[in-house]
C-alpha positions as a Python dict, from the first residue, in 0.01 Angstrom:
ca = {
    (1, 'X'): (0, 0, 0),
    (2, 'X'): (63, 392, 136),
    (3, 'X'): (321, 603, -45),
    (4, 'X'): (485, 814, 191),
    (5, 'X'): (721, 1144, 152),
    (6, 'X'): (991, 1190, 425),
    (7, 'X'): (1219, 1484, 353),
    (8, 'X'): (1574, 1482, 504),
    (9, 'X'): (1788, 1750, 418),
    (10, 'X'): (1720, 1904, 79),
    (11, 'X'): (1569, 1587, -71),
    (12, 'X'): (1277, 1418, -75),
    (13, 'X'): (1244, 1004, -31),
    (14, 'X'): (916, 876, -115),
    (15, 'X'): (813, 518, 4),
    (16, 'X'): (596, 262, -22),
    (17, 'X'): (474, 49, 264),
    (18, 'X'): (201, -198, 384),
    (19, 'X'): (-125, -28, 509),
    (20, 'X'): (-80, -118, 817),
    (21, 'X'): (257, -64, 859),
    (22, 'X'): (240, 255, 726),
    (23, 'X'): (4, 360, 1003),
    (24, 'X'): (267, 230, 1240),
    (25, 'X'): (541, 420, 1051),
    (26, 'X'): (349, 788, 1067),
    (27, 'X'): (303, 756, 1462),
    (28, 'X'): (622, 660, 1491),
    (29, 'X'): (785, 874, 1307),
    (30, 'X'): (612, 1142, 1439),
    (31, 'X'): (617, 1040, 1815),
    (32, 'X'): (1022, 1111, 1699),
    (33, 'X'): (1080, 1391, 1504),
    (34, 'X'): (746, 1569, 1620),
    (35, 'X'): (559, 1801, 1343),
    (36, 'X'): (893, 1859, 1195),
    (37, 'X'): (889, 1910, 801),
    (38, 'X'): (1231, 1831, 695),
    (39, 'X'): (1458, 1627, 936),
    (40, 'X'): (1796, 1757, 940),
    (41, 'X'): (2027, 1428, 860),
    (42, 'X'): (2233, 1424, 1215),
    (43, 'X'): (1875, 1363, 1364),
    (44, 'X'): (1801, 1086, 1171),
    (45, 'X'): (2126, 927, 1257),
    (46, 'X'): (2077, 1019, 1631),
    (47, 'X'): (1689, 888, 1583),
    (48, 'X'): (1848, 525, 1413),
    (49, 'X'): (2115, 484, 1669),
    (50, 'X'): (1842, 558, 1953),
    (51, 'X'): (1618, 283, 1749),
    (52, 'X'): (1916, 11, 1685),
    (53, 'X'): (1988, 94, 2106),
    (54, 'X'): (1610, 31, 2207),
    (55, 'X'): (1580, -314, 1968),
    (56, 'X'): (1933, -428, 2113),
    (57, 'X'): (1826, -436, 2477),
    (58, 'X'): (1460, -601, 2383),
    (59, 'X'): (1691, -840, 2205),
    (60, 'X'): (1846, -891, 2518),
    (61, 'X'): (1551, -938, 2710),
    (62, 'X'): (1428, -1170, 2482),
    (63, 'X'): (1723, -1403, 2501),
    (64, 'X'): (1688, -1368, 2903),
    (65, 'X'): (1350, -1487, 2888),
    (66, 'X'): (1430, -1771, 2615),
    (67, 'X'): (1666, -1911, 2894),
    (68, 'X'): (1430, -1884, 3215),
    (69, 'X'): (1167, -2114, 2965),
    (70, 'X'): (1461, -2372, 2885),
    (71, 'X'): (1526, -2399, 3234),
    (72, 'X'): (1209, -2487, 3302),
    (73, 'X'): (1125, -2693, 3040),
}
């Protein structure tokens, strides 16, 4: 397990993920919000939104691709 510290606003959050995940997580995170200390919480929101946006349309895809294989099959 990895213990993280993100810092939104004026707080601090710390959390606790899976090694692996956690490496994930920090290029992630900072492929968004850059070197950025403290994310400011309207960029978090716009950085969610942006993420729920992205795993909609894969969802999308997926289902597309689901239906071409029962067609086949």
């Amino acid at each position: 397990m990895s213990k993280l510290t993100v810092f939104i606003g004026s707080k601090n959050f710390d959390i606790t993920l899976d090694e692996e995940f956690a490496k994930f997580f920090k290029e992630d995170f900072k492929d968004i919000f850059g070197e950025k200390r403290t994310i400011k919480t309207k960029e978090l929101l716009y950085a969610y939104v942006q993420k729920s946006h992205n795993e909609f349309t894969n969802k999308q895809k997926y289902m597309q691709i689901v239906d071409k294989i029962d067609e086949i099959i």
